[in-house]
N, C-alpha and C positions, 0 to 999 in steps of 0.2 A: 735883206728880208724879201722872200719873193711871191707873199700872197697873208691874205689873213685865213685863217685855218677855220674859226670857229667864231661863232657869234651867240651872246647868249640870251635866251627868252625867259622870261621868268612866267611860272606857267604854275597854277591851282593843284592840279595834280597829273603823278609822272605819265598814269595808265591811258588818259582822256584825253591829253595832249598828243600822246605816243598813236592815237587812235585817230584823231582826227589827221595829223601831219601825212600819217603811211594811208591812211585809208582815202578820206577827201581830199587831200592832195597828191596822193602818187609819191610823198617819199620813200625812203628805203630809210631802215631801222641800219646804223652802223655800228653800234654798238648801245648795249645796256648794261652796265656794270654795278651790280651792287657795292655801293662803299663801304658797308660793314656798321655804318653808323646811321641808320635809317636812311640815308640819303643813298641815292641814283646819279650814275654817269650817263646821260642818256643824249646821244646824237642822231639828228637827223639832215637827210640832204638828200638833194630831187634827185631821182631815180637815174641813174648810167653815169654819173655825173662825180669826179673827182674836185668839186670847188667845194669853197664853204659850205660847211656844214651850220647846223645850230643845234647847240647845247640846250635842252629842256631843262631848266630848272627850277623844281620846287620853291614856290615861295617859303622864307623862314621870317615869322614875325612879322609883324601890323603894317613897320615902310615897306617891305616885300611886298607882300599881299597886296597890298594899295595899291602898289604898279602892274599889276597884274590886268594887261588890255590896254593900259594908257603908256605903255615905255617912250611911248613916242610925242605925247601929249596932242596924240588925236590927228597927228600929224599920218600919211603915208610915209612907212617906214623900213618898208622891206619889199622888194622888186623880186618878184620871178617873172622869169624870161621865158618864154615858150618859141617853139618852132612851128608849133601850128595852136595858133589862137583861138580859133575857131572850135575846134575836136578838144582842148582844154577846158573852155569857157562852158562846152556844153558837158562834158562831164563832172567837170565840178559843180556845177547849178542838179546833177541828176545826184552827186551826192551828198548834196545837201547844205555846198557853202551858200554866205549870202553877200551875195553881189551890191553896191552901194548906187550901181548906176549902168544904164546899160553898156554897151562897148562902144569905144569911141576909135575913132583913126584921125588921129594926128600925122603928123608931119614924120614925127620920130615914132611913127606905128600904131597898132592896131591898141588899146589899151582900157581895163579895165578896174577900178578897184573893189576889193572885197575885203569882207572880216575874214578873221581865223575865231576861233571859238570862243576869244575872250574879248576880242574887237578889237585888238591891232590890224591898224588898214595897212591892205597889201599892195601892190598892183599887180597884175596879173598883165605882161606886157611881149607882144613880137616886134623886135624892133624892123625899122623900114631897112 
């Protein structure tokens, strides 16, 4: 096995998800594929970048649903890396993420956490 491909988020709906990842985040849309059966194939993944992706996917039913913003039980759960921390942190703050705390620099880097639209905490991280 020589990577994990894809990771999945369970996400309210496909279009707000799709909107916040590409647009407040700077992902790229890599595919949306309608499946024929209401349901969406929908990945994303930071922009010039061949690593994992994440899978958007529509909650189905109430335990779905529920996890939606808690998949990690509030925990910091998903790390992006940046190469300049700085020109990230202020563009995402101009498009509207919400930062948890200001940036810090640690040992192991410059480092922020933020929500994504449902409140899964990120970090937003350049390492040293």
């Amino acid at each position: 096995m020589s990577h994990i491909a894809l990771v999945t988020l369970v996400v309210r709906d496909y279009d707000e998800a799709l909107a916040f990842y590409t647009d407040a985040l700077g992902f790229e849309l890599v595919e949306d594929t309608d499946r024929g059966d209401g349901s969406r194939w929908v990945v994303v993944r930071p922009r010039g970048t061949q690593g994992t992706g994440l899978l958007l996917a529509r909650a189905k039913g109430e335990v779905q649903g529920a996890s939606v913003g808690a998949q990690t039980g509030g925990r910091v759960g998903f790390f992006l890396h940046t190469e300049d921390f700085a020109a990230d942190h202020a563009r995402m703050l101009a498009a509207g993420v919400r930062f948890l705390e200001e940036p810090r620099h640690e040992v192991y880097g410059s480092v922020a956490v933020f929500e994504d639209l449902y409140g899964n905490h990120w970090d937003l991280l350049q390492p040293a």
